[in-house]
Phi, psi and omega in degrees: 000119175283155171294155192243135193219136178242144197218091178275160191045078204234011185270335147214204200019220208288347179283319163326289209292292178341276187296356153280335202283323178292310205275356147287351179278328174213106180273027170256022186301146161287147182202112151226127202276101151298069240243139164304291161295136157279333173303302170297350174254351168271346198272322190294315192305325211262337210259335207261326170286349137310318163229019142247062186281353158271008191285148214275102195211112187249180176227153176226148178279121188219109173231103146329322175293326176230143173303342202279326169313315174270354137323280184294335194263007172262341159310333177286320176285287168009292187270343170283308161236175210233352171188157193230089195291313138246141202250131199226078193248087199254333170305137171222171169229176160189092207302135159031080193275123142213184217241138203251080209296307189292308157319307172337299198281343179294299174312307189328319165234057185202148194332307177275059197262320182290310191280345204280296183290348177272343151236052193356054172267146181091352190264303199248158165188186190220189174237054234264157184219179198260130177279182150001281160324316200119312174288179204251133185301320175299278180317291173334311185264325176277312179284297197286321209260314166312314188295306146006295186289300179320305173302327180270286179349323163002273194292008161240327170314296209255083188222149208255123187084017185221146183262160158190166219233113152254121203230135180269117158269118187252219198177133173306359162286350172253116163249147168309313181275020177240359174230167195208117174300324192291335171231096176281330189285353179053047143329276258259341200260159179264001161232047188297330121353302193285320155333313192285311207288279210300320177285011127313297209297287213294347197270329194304304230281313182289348170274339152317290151313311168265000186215343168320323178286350170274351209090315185298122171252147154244128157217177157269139169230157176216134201252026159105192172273110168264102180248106163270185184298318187288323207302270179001309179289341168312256178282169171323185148245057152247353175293308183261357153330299169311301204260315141044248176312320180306324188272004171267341184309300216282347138324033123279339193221021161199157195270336209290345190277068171284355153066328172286147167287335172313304194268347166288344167285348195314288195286334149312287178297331154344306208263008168290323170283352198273154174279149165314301199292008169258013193260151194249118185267050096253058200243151158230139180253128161237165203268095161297158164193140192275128158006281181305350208141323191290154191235144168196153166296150110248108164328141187200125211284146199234158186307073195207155176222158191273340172279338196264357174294324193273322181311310196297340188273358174241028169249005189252322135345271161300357157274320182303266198310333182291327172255359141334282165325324206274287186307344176258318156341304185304301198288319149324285186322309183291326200268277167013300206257332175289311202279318148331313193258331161282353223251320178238032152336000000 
């Protein structure tokens, strides 16, 4: 039976590099991309199919950031399939990143040249704002709207005799000191990306906990120094233009720079190959490469305890409902004011 695989933000960078990478290991996969653009997912659809032209390749309208989007597009897998063997919940945002130019430059020749770049701490920060919802966009898009999805998904994820794979993409940017249980939306703070990452791992850990006995694994991956369209918006691109050479230099002397979406994918297909009973849910596996090239997985335990895994999945818990509760007001509310409008027509 082939597998059915959902893929969010799967229209470029490591979400792309991904859905080439499984169908070379199998092109008979059901694969569907959950993408924001539709354009851009049609374009990704037509790119996969060109050296996969028999592969199974459906699209889903997905915008992670509102609930009301992961509503409908999870009624839409529901009715399209009968089971989603891995969820790949991979879309992120990092809204109007900026760099601390003097620091930049300061890290650049200096020991800590290696730490600066796999984890902009101290470097990077962001410009985050409130959606639709109500919520802070970043939290939304990287975390909330994912967590959603796993939940409404529930009755196909979790089915008796059936295994399923939920996989996070997080990021070596995620720290414990950048998240707050008292702010999970990182109101109040300037890194809310690293906030959204970290509160992944603790969210990976707690879906664990509550659901290996239904069949569902969670795990994290971190897909290295990447460079994609969000790495690009950090600097100018005459900036990387520069540094560039420096960072294939500095891949001689760390595994962490994998700079392609190909080798950032690395530990996402890893854990496609990987056995359920082999998986550690407080390992976050990253996606490595060598000084030459080489692309390989390695685990590595990550900075999380089981009370703030849980305080945050039962603060979360209750966000879900409130904005559930929210959105069927809006609806009440419309079929009113329409039925109003019939009324004195």
């Amino acid at each position: 039976m082939e597998k059915v695989i959902l893929v969010t933000g799967a229209n470029s960078g490591i979400g792309l590099a991904l859905c080439e990478r499984l169908l070379y290991e199998d092109s008979r996969l059901q694969l569907c991309l959950a993408c924001r653009n539709m354009q851009r997912a049609e374009a990704a659809r037509s790119a996969l199919l060109t050296s996969h032209p028999d592969a199974h390749i459906d699209l889903l309208h997905l915008d992670v950031g509102s609930v009301r989007s992961v509503l409908h597009a999870a009624n839409k897998v529901k009715a399209r399939y009968n089971r989603v063997d891995y969820l790949y919940l991979n879309a992120g945002i990092m809204p109007n990143p900026q760099i601390d130019i003097k620091a930049f430059f300061k890290g650049l020749f200096s020991s800590n040249v290696v730490k600066m770049f796999a984890t902009a701490e101290g470097l990077l920060t962001q410009q985050d704002r409130v959606n639709k919802d109500g919520l802070q966009e970043v939290f939304a898009t990287n975390l909330f709207g994912h967590f959603v999805l796993v939940r409404e998904l529930d009755s196909i994820l979790c089915q008796a005799g059936q295994t399923s794979r939920v996989v996070w993409t997080s990021s070596s940017n995620a720290r414990r000191s950048a998240f707050s249980l008292d702010d999970v939306q990182h109101r109040l703070g300037t890194e809310p990306y690293a906030s959204s990452k970290y509160a992944s791992d603790l969210v990976s850990l707690a879906l664990n906990r509550h659901n290996n006995s239904q069949g569902l694994y969670s795990s994290v991956i971190c897909p290295g120094l990447v460079m994609t369209n969000l790495t690009y918006g950090i600097l100018p691109s005459f900036f990387w233009t520069l540094i560039m050479p420096i960072m294939y230099l500095i891949r001689i002397f760390t595994n962490t720079f994998t700079l392609t979406p190909y080798n950032g994918a690395g530990a996402l297909h890893s854990l496609f190959l990987k056995k359920t009973e082999s998986l550690d849910p407080r390992a976050k596996y990253h996606s490595l490469t060598s000084g030459m090239g080489s692309n390989y997985t390695q685990p590595r335990q990550m900075d999380i305890d089981d009370d703030m895994s849980e305080a945050l999945y039962v603060k979360l818990l209750e966000m879900e409902k409130a904005a559930r509760k929210r959105l069927k007001e809006e609806d009440d509310n419309k079929q009113a004011y329409k039925k109003y409008l019939d009324q004195t027509e």
